[in-house]
matplotlib code that plots the C-alpha trace (Angstrom):
import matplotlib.pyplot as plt

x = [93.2, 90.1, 90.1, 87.2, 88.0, 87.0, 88.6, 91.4, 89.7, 89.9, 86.5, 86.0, 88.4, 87.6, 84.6, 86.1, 88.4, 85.8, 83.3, 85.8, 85.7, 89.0, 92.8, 95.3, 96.9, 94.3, 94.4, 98.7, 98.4, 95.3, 97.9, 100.9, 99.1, 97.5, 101.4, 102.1, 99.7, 100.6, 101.9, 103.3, 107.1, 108.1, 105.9, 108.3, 112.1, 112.1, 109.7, 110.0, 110.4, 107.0, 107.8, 108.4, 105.2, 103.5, 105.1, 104.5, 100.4, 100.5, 101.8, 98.9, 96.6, 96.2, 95.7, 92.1, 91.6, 89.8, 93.0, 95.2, 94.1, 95.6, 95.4, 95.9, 96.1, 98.7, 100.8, 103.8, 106.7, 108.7, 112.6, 113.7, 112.3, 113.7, 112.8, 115.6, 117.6, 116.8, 118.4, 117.1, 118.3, 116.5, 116.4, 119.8, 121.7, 124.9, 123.3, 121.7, 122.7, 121.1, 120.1, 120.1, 117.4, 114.1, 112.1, 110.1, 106.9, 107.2, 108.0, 104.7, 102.9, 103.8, 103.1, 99.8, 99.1, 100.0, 101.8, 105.0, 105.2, 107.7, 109.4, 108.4, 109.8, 110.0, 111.5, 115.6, 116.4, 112.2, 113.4, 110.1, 106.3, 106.5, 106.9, 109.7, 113.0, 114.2, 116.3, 114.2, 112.0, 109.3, 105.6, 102.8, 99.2, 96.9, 94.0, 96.1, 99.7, 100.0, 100.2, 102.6, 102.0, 103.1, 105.7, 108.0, 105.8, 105.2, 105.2, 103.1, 100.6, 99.9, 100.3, 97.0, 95.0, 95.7, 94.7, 98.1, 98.1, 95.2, 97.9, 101.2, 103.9, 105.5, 107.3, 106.0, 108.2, 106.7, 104.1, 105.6, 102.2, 99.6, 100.4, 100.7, 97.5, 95.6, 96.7, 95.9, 92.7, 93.2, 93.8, 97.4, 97.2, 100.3, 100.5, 101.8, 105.3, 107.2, 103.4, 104.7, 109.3, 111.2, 113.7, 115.3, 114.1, 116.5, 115.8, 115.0, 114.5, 114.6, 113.3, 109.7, 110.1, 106.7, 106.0, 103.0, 99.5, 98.2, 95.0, 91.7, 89.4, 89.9, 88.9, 91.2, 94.2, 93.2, 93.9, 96.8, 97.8, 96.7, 98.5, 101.7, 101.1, 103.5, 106.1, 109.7, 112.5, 115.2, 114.0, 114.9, 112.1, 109.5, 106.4, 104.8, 101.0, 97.9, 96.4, 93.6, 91.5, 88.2, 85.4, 84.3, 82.1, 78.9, 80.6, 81.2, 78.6, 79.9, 83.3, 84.3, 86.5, 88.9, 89.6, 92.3, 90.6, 89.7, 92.0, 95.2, 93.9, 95.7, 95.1, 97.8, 95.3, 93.3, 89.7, 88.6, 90.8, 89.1, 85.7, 86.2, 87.5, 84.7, 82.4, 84.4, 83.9, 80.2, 80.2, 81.4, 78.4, 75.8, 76.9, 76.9, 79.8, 80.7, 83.5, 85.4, 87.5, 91.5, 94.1, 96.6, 99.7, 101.4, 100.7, 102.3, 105.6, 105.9, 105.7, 108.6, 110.5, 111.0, 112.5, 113.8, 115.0, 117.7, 115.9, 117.3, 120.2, 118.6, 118.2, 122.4, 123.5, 120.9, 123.4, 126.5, 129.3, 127.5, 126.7, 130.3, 132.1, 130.1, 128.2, 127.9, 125.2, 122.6, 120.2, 121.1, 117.8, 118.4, 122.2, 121.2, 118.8, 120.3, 123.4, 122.0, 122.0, 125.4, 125.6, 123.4, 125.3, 124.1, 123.4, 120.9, 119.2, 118.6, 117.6, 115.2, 114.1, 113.5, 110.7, 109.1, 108.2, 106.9, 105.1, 103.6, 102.6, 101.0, 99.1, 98.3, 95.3, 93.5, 93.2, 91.0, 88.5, 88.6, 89.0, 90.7, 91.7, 90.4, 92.5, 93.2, 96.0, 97.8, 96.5, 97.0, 98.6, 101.2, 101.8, 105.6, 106.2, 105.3, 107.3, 110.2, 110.5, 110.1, 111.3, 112.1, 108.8, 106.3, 107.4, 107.7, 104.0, 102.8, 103.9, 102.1, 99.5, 101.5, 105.0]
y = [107.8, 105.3, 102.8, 103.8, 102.8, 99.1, 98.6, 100.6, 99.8, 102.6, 103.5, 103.6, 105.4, 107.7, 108.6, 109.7, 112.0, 113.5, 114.2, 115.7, 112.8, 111.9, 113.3, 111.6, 112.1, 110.4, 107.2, 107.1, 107.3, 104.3, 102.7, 102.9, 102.3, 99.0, 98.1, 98.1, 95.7, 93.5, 89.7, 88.9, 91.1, 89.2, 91.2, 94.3, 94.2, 98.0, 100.8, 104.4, 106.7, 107.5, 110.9, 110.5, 108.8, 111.7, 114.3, 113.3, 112.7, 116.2, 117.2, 115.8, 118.0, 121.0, 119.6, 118.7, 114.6, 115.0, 115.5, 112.9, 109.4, 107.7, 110.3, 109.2, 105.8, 104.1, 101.2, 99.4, 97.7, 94.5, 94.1, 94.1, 97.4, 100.8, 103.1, 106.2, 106.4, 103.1, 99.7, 97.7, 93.9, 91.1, 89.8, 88.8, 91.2, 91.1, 92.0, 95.5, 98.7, 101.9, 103.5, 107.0, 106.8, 105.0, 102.9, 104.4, 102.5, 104.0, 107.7, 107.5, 106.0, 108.8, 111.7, 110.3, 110.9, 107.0, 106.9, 104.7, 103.0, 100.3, 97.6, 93.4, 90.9, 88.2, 84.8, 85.5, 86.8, 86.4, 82.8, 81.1, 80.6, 79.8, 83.0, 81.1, 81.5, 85.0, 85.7, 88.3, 85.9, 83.8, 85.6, 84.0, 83.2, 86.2, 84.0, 81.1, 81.2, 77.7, 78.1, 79.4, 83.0, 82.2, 83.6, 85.3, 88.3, 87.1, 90.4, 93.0, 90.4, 89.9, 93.8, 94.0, 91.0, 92.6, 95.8, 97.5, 99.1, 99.7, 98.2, 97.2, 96.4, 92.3, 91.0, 88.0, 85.5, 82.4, 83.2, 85.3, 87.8, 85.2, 82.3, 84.7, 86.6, 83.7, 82.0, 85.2, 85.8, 88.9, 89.8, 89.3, 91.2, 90.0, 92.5, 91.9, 92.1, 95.7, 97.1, 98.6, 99.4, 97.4, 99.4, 99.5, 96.2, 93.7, 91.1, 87.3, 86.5, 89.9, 88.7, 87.3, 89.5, 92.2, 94.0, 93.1, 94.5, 93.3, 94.6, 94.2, 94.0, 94.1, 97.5, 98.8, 96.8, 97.6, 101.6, 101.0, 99.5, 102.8, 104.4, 102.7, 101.8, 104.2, 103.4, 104.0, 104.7, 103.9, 100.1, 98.3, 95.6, 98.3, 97.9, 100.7, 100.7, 102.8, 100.7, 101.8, 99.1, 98.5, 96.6, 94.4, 91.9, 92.7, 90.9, 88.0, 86.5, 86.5, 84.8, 81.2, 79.9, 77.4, 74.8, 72.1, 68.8, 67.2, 64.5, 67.1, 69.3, 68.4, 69.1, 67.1, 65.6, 69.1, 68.4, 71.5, 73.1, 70.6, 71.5, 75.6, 75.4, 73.7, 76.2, 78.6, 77.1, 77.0, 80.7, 81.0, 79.3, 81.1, 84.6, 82.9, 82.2, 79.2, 76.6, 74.4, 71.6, 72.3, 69.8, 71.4, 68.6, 71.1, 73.8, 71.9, 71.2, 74.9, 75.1, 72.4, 74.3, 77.3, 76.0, 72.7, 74.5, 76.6, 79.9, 79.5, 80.7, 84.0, 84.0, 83.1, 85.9, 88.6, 88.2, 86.5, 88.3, 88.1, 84.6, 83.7, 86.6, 85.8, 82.1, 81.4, 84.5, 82.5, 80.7, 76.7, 76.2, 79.4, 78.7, 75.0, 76.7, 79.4, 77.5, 75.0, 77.4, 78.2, 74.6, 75.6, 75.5, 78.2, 74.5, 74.0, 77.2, 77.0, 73.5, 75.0, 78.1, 75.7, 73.6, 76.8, 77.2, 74.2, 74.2, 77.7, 76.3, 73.2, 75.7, 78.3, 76.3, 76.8, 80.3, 80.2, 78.4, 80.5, 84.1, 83.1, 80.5, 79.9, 77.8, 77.5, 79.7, 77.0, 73.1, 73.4, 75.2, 73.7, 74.2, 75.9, 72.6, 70.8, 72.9, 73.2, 69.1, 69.4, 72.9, 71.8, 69.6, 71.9, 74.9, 73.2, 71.8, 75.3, 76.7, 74.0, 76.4, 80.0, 78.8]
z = [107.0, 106.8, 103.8, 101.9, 98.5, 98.1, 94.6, 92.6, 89.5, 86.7, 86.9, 91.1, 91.4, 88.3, 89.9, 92.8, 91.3, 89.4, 92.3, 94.3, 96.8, 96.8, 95.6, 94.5, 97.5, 99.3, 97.3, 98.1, 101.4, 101.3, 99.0, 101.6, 104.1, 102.9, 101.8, 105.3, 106.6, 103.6, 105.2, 101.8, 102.0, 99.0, 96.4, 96.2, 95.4, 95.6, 96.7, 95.8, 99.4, 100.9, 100.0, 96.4, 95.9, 98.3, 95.6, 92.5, 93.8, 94.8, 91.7, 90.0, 92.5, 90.2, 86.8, 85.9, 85.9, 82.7, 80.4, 81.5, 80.8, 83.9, 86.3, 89.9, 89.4, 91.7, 89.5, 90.1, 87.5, 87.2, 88.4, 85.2, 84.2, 84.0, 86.7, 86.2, 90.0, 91.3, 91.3, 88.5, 89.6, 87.3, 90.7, 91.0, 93.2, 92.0, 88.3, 89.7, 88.2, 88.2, 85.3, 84.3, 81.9, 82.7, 79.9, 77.8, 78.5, 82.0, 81.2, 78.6, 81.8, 84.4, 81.8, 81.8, 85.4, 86.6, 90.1, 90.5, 93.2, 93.3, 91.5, 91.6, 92.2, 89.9, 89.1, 88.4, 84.5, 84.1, 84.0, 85.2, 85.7, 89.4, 91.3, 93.5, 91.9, 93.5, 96.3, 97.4, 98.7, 97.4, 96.7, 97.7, 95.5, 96.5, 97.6, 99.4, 100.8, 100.2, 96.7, 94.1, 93.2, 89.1, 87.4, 86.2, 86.8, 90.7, 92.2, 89.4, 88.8, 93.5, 93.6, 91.6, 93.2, 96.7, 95.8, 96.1, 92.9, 90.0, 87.1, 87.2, 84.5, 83.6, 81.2, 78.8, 77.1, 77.5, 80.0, 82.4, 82.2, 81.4, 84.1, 87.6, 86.4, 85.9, 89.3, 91.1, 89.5, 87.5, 83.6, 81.8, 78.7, 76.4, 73.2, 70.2, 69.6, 68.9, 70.2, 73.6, 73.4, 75.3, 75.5, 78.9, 79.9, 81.2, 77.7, 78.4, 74.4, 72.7, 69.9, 71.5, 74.6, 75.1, 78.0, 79.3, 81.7, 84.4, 85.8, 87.6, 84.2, 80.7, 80.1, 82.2, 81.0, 77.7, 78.3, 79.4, 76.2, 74.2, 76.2, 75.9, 72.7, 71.1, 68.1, 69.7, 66.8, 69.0, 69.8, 66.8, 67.7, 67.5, 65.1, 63.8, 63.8, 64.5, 67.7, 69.3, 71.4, 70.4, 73.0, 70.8, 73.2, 71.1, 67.4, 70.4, 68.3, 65.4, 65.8, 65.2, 68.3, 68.3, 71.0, 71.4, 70.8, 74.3, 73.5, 73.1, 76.7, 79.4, 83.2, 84.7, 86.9, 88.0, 87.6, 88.7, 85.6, 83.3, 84.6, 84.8, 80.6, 79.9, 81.6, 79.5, 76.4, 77.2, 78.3, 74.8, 73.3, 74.9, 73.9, 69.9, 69.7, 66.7, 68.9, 66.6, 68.4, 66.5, 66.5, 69.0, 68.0, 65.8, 68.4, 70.7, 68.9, 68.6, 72.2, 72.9, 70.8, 72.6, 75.7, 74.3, 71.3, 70.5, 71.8, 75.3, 73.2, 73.8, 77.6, 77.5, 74.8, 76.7, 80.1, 78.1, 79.5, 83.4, 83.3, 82.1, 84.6, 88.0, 87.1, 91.1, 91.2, 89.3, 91.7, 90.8, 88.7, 86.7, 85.7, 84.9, 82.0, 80.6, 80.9, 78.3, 75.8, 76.0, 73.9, 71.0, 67.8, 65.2, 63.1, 65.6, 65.6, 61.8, 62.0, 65.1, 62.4, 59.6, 61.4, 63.1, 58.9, 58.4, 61.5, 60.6, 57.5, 58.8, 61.2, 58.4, 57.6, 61.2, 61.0, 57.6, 59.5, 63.7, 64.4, 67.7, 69.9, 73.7, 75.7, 79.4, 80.7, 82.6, 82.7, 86.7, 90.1, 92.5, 96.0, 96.8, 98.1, 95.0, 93.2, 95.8, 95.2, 91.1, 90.0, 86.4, 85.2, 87.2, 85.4, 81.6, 82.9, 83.8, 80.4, 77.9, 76.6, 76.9, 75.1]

ax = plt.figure().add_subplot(projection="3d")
ax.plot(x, y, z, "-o")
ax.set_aspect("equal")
plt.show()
């Protein structure tokens, strides 16, 4: 079949549907076939069967692309999602089980007419912003192999910048949605926490953990979110709330902004970073909006703490009784990490609680004065190489602004 859609994007392919150009059907088999020609084999960890995907499209065939919100529209999920039948492996193989119920956040998805077709990969135990810590292989940036795809949500977040799927599903801890979009030029939505379950998802820190969107606009990531935005009773991290997305970019106007100081923004030597925020920030001031400069030091403690603190607890209580039974089936980097935490005293997790407090307190203060903050997504990109030769200080670089 010729290619003829250009972009998966909610609306093209909306428009489609609705003039009768195209069937679901017809975008799969554009889908598949584009998967094929696809140089980069490191993006999937698993793929549903050709035939699976071909069913569940022609499924969709009858029913009238009016009533269902996400009808027809191809998406794929991290490795450390629940997909009900196939493996689910955090990308560690020895880790993988298969479970018999899939996560919530997916079923909600598919009853709204979305199309599964695989699952990421991903940096091991969603431990990373890199995109390179998998034995599945390492993905590459969407735009230029040389460089690092971002992590730990490499493969959902290159699925979507090369046009594989309209949205796709990541994880986001400390980054792990917000750093891959930004290096592959698309939009990481990270939610609040308890808005979307996480039940069945493999847990990093289950206590900050959120499932997050990645997609080719806001708009579109933001219906997703509606979607999936559904109180679940059995996920004891759940929030209730009545969400409903709003597009707001006509009050633009009437917000105050915050931005760190440019003494506390750092680049790590990327000009062009420095240069593209403050094109952002002016952006910002010539739809109205009021920018007030912030000082980011407390902000930034609050950042060291999460990986420097006692939080990396989490990451060794989530896989406790795996890491201690089979240690040698953690890549090197990834034990050396969630290792560390095995160390923590309770002590120093109060001690660790205790200044979050004051911190928030200090902070409090900031949010009389800004409705928001704007701030870069990452102060820079590495090459593989750069980060094959300094795994540890890239990556705690890469997550300045997202921890």
């Amino acid at each position: 079949m010729c290619d003829s859609v250009q972009s998966l994007d909610f609306t093209r392919l909306r428009e489609y549907y609705l003039n009768g150009n195209l069937k679901p059907i017809d975008v799969v088999k554009i889908v598949l076939e584009r998967i094929k020609k696809q140089l980069d084999n490191a993006i999937w960890i698993t793929r549903l069967p050709e035939n699976d995907i071909i069913k569940a499209a022609e499924k969709l065939s009858d029913q009238d692309p009016k009533l269902l919100p996400l009808y027809g529209l191809p998406f794929a999920i991290k490795d450390n999602i629940d997909f009900a039948g196939f493996s689910t492996t955090a990308a560690c193989p020895d880790y993988a089980y298969i479970p018999i119920l899939s996560a919530p956040v997916v079923d909600v998805l598919m009853a709204a007419g979305a199309i599964l077709i695989g699952k990421t990969n991903m940096d091991q135990f969603a431990t990373g912003l890199v995109g390179t810590r998998s034995p599945y292989g390492v993905c590459s940036n969407a735009f230029d192999p040389k460089y690092i795809s971002g992590g730990s949500s490499a493969g959902s977040a290159v699925a979507v910048s090369a046009g594989l799927v309209s949205f796709s599903l990541g994880t986001d801890t400390a980054g792990s949605g917000r750093v891959p979009a930004s290096f592959n030029n698309i939009v990481g939505l990270k939610p609040s926490r308890g808005l979307i379950s996480t039940r069945g998802v493999v847990p990093a820190c289950r206590t900050l953990d959120c499932v997050s969107i990645f997609a080719l606009n806001v708009a579109d990531a933001s219906e997703v979110l509606d979607v999936v935005a559904v109180f679940d009773k059995e996920d004891p991290f759940s929030r209730k709330g009545n969400f409903k997305s709003e597009n707001s970019s006509n009050i633009i106007g009437e917000l105050s902004i915050g931005v760190p100081s440019e003494d506390d923004l750092k680049f790590f030597g990327n000009y062009d970073s420095k240069y593209l925020f403050a094109e952002a920030i002016n952006n910002a001031v010539g739809l109205g909006a009021d920018i007030k400069e912030v000082d980011f030091t407390p902000f930034y403690e609050v950042a060291r703490l999460l990986y420097e603190g006692p939080w990396v607890a989490e990451r060794y209580q989530a896989i406790r009784n795996f890491f201690d039974q089979k240690p040698e089936s953690l890549l090197p980097v990834i034990y050396e990490i969630i290792g560390g935490g095995s160390r923590i005293t309770a002590a120093d997790a109060f001690a660790a609680d205790y200044r979050l407090h004051e911190l928030r307190r200090i902070i409090e203060p900031v949010w009389h004065d800004v409705d928001m903050m704007l701030m870069p997504t990452a102060g820079t990109i590495y090459t593989k190489a750069e980060v094959e030769e300094n795994p540890v200080q890239l990556n705690s670089n890469l997550g300045t602004y997202t921890n």
